[in-house]
C-alpha positions in Angstrom: 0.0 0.0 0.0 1.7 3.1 -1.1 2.0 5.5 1.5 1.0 9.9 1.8 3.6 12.1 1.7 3.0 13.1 4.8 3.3 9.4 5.9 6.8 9.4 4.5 7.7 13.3 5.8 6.7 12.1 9.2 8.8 8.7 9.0 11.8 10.4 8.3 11.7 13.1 11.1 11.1 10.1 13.3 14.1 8.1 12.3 16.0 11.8 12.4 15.0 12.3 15.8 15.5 8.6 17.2 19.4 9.4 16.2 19.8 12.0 18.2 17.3 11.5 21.1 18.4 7.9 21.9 22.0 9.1 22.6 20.4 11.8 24.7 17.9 9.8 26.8 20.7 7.6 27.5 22.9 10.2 28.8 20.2 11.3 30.9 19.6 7.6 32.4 23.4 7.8 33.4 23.1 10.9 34.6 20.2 9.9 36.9 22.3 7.2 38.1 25.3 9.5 39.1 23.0 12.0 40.3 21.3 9.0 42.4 25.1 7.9 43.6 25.6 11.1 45.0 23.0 11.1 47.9 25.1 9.0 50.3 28.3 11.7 49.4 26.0 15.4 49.7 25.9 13.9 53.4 29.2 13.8 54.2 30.8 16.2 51.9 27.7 18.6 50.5 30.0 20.8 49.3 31.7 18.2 46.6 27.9 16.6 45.8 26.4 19.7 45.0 29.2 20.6 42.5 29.3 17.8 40.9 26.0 17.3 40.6 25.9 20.9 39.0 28.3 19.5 36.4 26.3 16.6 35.6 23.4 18.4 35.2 24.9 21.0 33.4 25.9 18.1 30.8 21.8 16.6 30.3 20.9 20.5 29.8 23.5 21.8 27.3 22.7 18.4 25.5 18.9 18.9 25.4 19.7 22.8 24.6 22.0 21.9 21.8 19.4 19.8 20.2 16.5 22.7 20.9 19.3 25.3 19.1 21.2 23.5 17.2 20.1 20.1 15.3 16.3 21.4 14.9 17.6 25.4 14.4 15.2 27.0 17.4 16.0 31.1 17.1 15.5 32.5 20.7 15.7 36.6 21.0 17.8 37.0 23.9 16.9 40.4 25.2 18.3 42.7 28.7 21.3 39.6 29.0 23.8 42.6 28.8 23.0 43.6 32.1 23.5 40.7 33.7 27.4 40.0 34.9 29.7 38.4 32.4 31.0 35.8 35.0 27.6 34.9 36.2 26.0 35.8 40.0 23.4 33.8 42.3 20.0 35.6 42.0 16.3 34.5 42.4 14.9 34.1 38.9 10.5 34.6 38.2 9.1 33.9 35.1 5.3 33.5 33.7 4.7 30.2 32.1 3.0 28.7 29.3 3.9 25.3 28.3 6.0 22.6 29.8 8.7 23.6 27.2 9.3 27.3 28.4 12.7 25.8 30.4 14.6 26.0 27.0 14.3 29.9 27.1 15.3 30.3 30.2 18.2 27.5 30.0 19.4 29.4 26.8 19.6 32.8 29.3 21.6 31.1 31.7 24.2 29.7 28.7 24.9 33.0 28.2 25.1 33.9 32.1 27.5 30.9 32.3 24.7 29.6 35.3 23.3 26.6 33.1 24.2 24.0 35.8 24.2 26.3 38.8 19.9 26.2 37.7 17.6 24.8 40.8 13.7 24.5 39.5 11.0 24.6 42.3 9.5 20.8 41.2 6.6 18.2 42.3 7.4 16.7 45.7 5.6 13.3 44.6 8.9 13.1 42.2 11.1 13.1 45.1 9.8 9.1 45.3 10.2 8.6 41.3 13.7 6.1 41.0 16.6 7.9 39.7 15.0 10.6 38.7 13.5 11.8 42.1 16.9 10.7 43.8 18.5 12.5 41.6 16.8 15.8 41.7 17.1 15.5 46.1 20.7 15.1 45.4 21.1 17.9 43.1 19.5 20.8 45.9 16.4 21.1 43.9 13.6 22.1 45.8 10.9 19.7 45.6 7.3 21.0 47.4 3.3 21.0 47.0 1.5 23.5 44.8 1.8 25.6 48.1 5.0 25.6 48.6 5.5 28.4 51.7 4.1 25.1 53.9 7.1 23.0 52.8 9.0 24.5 55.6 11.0 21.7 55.9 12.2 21.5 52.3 12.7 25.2 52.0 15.0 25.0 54.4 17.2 22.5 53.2 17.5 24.1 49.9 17.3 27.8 51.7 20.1 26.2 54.0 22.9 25.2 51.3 22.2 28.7 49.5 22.8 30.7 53.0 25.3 28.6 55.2 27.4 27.0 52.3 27.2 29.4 49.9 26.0 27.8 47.1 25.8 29.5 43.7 22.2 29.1 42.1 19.4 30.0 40.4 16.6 29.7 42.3 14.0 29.6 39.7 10.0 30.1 40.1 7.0 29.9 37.5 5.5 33.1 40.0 2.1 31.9 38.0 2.2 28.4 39.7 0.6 26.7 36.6 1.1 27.4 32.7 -1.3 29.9 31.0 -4.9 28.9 29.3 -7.7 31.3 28.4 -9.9 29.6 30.7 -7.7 30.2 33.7 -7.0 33.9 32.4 -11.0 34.4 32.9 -10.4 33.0 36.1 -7.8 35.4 37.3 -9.3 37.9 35.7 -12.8 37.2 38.4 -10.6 37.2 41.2 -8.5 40.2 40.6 -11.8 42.1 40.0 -13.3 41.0 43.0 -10.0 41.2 45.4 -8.5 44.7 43.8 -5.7 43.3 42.2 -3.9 44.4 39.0 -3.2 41.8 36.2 -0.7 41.9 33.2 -2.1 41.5 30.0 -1.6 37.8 28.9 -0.6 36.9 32.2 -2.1 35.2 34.9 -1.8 37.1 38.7 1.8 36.1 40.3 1.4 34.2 43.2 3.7 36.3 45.7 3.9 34.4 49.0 6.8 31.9 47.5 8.4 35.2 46.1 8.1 36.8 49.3 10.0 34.4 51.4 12.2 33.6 48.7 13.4 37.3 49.4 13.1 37.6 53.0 15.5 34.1 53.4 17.6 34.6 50.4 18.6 38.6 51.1 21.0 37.6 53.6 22.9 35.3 51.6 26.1 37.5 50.4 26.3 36.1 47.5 22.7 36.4 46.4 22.9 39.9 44.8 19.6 40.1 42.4 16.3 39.1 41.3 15.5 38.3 37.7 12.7 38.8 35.8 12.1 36.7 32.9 9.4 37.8 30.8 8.8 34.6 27.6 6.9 34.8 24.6 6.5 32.6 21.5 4.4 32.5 18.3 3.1 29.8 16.0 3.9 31.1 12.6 2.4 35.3 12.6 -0.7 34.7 14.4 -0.7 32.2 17.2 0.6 34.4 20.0 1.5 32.4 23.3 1.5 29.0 21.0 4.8 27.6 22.0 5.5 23.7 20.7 4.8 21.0 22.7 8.1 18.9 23.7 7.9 15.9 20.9 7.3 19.0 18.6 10.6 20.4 19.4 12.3 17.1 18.7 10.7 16.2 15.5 10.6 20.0 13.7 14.1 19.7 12.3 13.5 23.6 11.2 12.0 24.9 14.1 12.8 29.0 12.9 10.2 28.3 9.8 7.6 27.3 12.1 8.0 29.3 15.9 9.8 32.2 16.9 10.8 32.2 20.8 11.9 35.4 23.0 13.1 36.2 26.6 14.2 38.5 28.2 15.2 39.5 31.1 15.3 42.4 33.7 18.0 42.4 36.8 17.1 43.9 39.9 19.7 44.2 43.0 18.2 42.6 46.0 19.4 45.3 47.9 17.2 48.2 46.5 14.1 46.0 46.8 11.4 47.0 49.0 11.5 45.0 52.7 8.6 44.4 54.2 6.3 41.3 53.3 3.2 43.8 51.7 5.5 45.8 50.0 7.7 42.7 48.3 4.1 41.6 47.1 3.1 44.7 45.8 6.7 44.7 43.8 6.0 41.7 41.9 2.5 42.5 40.8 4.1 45.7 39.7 6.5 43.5 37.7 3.7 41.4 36.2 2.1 44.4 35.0 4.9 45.6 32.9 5.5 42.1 31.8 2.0 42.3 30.4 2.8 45.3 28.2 6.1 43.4 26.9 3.9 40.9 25.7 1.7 42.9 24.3 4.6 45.1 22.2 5.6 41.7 21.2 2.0 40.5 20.3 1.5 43.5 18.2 4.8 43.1 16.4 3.8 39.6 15.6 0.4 41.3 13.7 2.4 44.2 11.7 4.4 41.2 10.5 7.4 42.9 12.3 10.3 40.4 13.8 10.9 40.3 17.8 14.1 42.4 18.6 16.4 42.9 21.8 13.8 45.2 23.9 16.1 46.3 26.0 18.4 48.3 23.4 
């Protein structure tokens, strides 16, 4: 039976993609193992296991990175990575969220900040008990906690701890939303702000600010914690699907990912020490932030319409 040519297209980018994600997914079973090896080590020389484990991760991300980049050609507009430093700093990172595959604009921002490995992702608890994997991530520092988080005590202060006492470098990174973006849970933000006063961003969902807030409070007497970062992402399906980023197995079988996407972040430093200190006012600072990330997106969004290509907003 002869086949479509879809059929056939779709075969090949298969076979394509079995190439390079085989090698990959075994790297990353390796890496789990490694990562896995390390838990008996981080509790007699933290120090050594959190480094390594840095490095190992750092070796799964720049793989997954270079095959997002690279192999299946993903254009990212970095924009605002000039002010960060050159030789990279700890900071607390927020960002909105959309799909499961924002991380690979935010991974490419901390390639160039030379932090790739040094990157700590608020995840799941329930895969702290996943083999391997959930192993892995307790060995790496990553903190692992319920939707609300701030009741987690005990976690957050294990990861809160190797950040303060052992000076860890790291970026703490948060999805301030808690959950990606859809239109029906825009409505729904929309009704509370409305009824509770609140201001909301324009394609944005309303920050959830009590993780930010202690994030602050614990992490602003760490020395070496000098800034917060926002990260404000965007991506477009073709020129009218605003906010349509690919799914993962889309970014692993699109071998020409610039024809079909376009991706942006960028990024906004802020020293810790000239943010405001009380808990109200730390609150108020975010939704203040989510606000003008709203009117980012929509400069972008309007850009996309005119036809127009997404440039460094920051120049």
């Amino acid at each position: 039976m002869k086949q479509s040519p879809a059929t056939t297209v779709f075969a090949i980018r298969l076979l394509r993609t079995t190439c390079f994600l085989l090698p990959w997914l075994v790297h990353l079973f390796v890496a789990d193992i490694l990562l896995s090896a390390l838990l008996p080590v981080s509790a007699v020389f933290p120090d050594l296991a959190y480094d390594l484990s840095s490095s190992i991760a750092a070796s799964v991300w720049h793989g997954v990175q270079f095959i997002f980049t690279r192999l299946n050609h993903a254009r990212i507009v970095v924009s605002g990575i000039q002010a960060l430093p050159p030789s990279g700093e700890s900071a607390i990172v927020v960002a909105n969220h959309v799909e499961w595959t924002d991380f690979y604009l935010i991974q490419e921002l901390a390639v160039h900040a030379g932090m790739l490995g040094r990157c700590r992702w608020f995840a799941k608890k329930q895969l702290k008990w996943v083999p391997f994997l959930g192993w892995g991530l307790w060995a790496m520092g990553m903190p692992l906690v319920n939707r609300k988080w701030t009741e987690d005590q005990q976690e957050m202060n294990r990861v809160f701890n190797g950040v303060l006492q052992r000076r860890w470098p790291m970026w703490l990174i948060a999805y301030s939303e808690a959950t990606r973006y859809t239109p029906s849970k825009r409505k729904q933000a929309e009704t509370w702000c409305e009824a509770n006063n609140k201001p909301l961003g324009k394609h944005l969902l309303y920050p959830r600010t009590k993780g930010f807030v202690a994030s602050v409070q614990k992490l602003r007497a760490a020395p070496h914690v000098k800034a917060v970062y926002d990260v404000t992402i965007a991506s477009a399906r073709g020129d009218e699907f605003f906010q349509t980023p690919p799914t993962f197995a889309q970014t692993m079988l699109t071998p020409r990912l610039d024809g079909e996407w376009r991706f942006f972040a960028h990024v906004d430093r802020y020293p810790l020490d000239e943010l405001p200190t009380s808990d109200a006012e730390l609150a108020q600072w975010l939704e203040t932030r989510w606000v003008e990330k709203g009117e980012r997106l929509e400069q972008l969004k309007v850009r996309l319409e005119k036809g127009l290509p997404w440039v460094d907003m920051s120049v």
